[in-house]
C-alpha positions as CSV (number, residue, x, y, z in Angstrom):
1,X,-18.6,5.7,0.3
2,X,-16.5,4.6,-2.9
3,X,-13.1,5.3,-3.7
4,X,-9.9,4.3,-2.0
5,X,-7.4,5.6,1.0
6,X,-4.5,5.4,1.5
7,X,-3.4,3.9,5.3
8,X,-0.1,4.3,7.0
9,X,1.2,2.4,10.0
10,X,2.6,5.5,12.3
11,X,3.3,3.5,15.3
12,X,4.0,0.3,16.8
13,X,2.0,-2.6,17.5
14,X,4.1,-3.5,20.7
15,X,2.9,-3.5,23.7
16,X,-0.7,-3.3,22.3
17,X,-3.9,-5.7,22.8
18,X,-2.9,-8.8,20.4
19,X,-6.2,-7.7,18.4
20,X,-5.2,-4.8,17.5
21,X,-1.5,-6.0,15.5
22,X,-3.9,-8.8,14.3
23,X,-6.0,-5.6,12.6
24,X,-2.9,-4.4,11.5
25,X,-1.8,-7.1,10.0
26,X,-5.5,-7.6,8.4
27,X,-5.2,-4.3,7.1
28,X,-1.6,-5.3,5.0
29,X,0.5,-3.4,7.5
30,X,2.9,-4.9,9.7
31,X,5.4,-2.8,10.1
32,X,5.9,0.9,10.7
33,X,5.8,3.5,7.7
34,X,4.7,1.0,5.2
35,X,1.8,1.9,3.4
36,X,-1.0,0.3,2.0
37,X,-4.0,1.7,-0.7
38,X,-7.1,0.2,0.0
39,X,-11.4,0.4,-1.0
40,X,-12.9,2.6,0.9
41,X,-15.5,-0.1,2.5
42,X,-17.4,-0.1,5.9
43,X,-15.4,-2.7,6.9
44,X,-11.9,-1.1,6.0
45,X,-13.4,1.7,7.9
46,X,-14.0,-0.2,11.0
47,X,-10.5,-2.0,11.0
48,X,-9.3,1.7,10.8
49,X,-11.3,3.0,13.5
50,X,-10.0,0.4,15.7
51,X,-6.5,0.9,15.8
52,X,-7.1,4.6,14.6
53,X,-4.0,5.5,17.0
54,X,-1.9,3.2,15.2
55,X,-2.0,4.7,11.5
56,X,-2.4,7.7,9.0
57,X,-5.7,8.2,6.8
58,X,-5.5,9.9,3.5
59,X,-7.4,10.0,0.8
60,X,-5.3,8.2,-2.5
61,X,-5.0,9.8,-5.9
């Protein structure tokens, strides 16, 4: 994997298990509809897989 994507917070953190706004917040979101373009690591990957309910995947330009 190289390149970069591009993640989206599309819902809350609220009401959620505490690790999974502290992924969030790991991932530069902490709010909802902010944005934030990061490497396309195995690690970013995990973080995203773990609060893949939470955000938006795409692929940035």
């Amino acid at each position: 994997m190289s390149g970069k994507v591009k993640v989206t917070q599309i819902a809350s953190a609220i009401r959620r298990p505490a690790y999974q706004g502290r992924t969030l917040v790991g991932l530069g979101l902490n709010k909802m509809h902010r944005s934030k373009v990061l490497e396309d690591t195995p690690a970013v990957r995990g973080m995203i897989a773990t609060v893949q309910h939470l955000v938006k995947v795409e692929p940035a330009e």
